[in-house]
N, C-alpha and C positions, 0 to 999 in steps of 0.2 A: 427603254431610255434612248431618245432620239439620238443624242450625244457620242452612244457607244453604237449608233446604226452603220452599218456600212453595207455597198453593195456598188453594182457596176450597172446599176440601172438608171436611166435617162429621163425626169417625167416633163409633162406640161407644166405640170401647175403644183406645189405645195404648199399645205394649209400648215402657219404654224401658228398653234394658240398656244401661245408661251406663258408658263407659271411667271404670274405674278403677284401683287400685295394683293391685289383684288380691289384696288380703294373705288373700284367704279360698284361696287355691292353695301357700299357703306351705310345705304339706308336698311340693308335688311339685316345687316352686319357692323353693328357698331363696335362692337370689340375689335375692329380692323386696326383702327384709330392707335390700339395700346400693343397687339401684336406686333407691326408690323418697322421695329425700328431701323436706326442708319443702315446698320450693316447688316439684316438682312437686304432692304434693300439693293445695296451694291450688288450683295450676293447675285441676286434674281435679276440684277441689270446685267448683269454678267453673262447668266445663261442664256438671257434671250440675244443677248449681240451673239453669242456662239453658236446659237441653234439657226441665226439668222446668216451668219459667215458661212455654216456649211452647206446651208441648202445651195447654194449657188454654184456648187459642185455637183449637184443631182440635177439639175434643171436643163431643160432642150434650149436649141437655139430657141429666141425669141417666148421661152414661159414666163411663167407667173409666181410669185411669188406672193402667196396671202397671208401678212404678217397680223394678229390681234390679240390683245390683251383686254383682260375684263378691269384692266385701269385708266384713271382718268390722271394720272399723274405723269406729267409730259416726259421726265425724266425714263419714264420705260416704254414711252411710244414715240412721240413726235425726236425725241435725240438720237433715240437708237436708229429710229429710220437715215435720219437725216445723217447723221454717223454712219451707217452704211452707205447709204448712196455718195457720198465723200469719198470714199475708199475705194469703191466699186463702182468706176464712170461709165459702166457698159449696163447698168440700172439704170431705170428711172420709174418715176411715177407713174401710174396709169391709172387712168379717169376709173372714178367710179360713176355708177350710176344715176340719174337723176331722184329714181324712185326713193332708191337707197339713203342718198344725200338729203334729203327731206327731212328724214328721222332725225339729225343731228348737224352738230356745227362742220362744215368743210373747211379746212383747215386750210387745205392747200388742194390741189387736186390730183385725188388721186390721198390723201390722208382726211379719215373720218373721224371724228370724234362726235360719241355718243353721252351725253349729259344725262345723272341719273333724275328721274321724277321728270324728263320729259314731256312736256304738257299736251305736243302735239299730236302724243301718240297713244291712246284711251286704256287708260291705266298704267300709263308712266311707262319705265322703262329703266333698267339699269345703266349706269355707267361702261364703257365699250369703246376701245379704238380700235380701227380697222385703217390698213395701209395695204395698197395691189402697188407692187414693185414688178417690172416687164425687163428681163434680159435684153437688152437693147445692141445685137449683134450690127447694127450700120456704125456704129461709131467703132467696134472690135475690127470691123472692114480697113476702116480706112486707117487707123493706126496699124494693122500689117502692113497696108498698101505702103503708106510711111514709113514704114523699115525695109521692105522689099525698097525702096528707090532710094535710099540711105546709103542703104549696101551695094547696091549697083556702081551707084556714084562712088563711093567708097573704094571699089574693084577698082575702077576703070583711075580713079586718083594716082592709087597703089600702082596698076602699069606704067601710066604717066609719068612718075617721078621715078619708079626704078628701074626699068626696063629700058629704060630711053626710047620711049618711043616716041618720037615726040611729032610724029604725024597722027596717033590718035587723038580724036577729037571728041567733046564733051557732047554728045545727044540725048536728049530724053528718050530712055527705049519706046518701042512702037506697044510693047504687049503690057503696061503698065500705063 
């Protein structure tokens, strides 16, 4: 169970295929339809934002993150992504492939959706979303840089007014 994984190791890239209703199997699986109500639902909207919030604690500077569900129901792919990437501005999107993108509607880039019975693809195709989210460490940069020169300014304020010193003066440091 991913959920109860732990460890203190670093990867590139994790693939998560998150349990869901499956409504992207609907044509080989019509009993989907009467399974699959509100509150499960929720339930397995739930797991996949937690399986999705953890991985970003395993992940290297600059990985990958391959979120997919065998659902066509936006509520467990396109919100959950976009719900993350909200929360976690040091995500973003990353392009998928042209080849790839062919198969199915591109939502956004870098968010695939796969429609089942697919005509362009010889002998159809099930339902499938796929979304590559990239740790996007430039923007983690320069929000330190912005508190590293907060707190500087901040120090030299603090002398300023207490200290009396009132020959220091306000510079942009050199090494910032």
């Amino acid at each position: 169970d991913y959920l109860k994984y732990s460890s203190n190791n670093l990867y590139d890239c994790i693939l998560i295929d998150a349990p869901c209703t499956g409504s992207g199997l609907i044509q080989k699986k019509p009993e989907i339809l009467v399974i699959n109500k509100k509150d499960r639902l929720e339930q397995l909207i739930k797991i996949q934002k937690q399986m999705l919030n953890k991985s970003k604690f395993y992940l290297n500077q600059g990985g990958y993150i391959v979120y997919c569900v065998c659902s066509i129901h936006s509520s467990e792919s396109i919100d959950v992504v976009e719900e993350f990437l909200r929360k976690n501005r040091n995500f973003k999107l990353s392009n998928i492939e042209d080849k790839i993108s062919k198969s199915g509607k591109l939502i956004k880039n870098g968010m695939l959706m796969l429609i089942p019975d697919n005509k362009k693809i010889k002998g159809g195709l099930d339902g499938f979303f796929i979304a590559i989210l990239k740790k996007n460490w430039s923007k983690m940069k320069s929000l330190i840089e912005k508190l590293e020169l907060f707190l500087f300014f901040k120090s030299r304020l603090f002398n300023f007014l207490f200290n009396n010193n009132k020959n220091d003066v306000f510079h942009y440091p050199e090494s910032l």
